[in-house]
N, C-alpha and C positions, 0 to 999 in steps of 0.2 A: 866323684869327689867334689860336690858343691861347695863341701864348706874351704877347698881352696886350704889345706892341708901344708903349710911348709915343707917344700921338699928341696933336693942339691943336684938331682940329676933325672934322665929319664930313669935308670931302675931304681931308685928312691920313688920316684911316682907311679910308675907300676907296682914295685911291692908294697904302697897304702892304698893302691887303689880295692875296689868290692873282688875277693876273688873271681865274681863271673865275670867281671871285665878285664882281669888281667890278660888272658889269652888272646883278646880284642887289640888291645892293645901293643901287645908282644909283636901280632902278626903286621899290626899298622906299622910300626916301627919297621920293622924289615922289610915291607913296601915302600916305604920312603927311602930307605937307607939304602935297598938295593936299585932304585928307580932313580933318584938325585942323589949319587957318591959325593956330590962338589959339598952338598948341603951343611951346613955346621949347627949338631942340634945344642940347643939353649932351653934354661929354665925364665920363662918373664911370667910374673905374675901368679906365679905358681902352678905353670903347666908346662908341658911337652913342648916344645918349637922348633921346627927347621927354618934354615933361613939359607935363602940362596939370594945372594947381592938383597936388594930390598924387596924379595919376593919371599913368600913364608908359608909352612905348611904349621899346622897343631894339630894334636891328637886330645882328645880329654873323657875319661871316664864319667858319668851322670847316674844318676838315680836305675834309672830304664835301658840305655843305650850310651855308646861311646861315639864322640863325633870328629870328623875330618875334617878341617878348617884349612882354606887359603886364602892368599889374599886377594888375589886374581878371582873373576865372576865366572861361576861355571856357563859354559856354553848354552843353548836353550837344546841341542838335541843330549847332548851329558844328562841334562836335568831331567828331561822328558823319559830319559832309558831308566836314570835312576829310578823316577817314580813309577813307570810301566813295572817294576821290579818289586815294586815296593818298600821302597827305601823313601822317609822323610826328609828334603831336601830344605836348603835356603841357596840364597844366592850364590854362597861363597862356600855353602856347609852342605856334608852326606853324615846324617845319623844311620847308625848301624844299631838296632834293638837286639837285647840279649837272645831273641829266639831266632835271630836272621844270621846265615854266616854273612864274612865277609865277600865284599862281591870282589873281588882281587882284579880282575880287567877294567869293571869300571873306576878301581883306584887306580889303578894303574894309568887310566885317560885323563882321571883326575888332576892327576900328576905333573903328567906331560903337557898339564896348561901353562906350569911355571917352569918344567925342566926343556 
């Protein structure tokens, strides 16, 4: 959803997101939800967001792949597994491309940077 699509909640942005990334998404949401219970998700900017005290996770559908956004920097060995894996990383971001599942352990480490 590049073009940033008005929406009021996480299933408002799931149900306009590309069908192939809904289920991406679905799953991201229940790795966050069940991995930081404290978390309170919010819409800013017109996306997905957890927010735990000033720490925050995002989810976001794209063209190609859906991405995991924190605020906090992933580690250098997090990074290194993701990319042995084949997952495009950034600092702070793991893109998941429509033909990769999700890798649910390394979300899950993901995770436990900020929970």
């Amino acid at each position: 959803m590049p073009s940033r699509v008005p929406v009021t909640d996480m299933a408002d942005y799931i149900s306009k997101a590309a069908p192939v990334a809904q289920p991406y998404l679905q799953q991201l949401q229940q790795l966050v939800e069940a991995n930081l219970p404290s978390a309170t998700a919010k819409i800013k900017w017109n996306l997905p967001f957890f927010e735990l005290g000033k720490q925050y996770v995002s989810i976001a559908a794209y063209k190609a792949h859906v991405s995991l956004s924190l605020s906090a920097d992933f580690t250098p060995e997090l990074l290194a597994t993701a990319k042995a894996a084949g997952y495009a990383t950034g600092q702070k971001r793991l893109n998941i491309d429509f033909d990769q599942e999700v890798p649910v352990e390394l979300v899950k480490a993901i995770l436990n940077l900020i929970g």
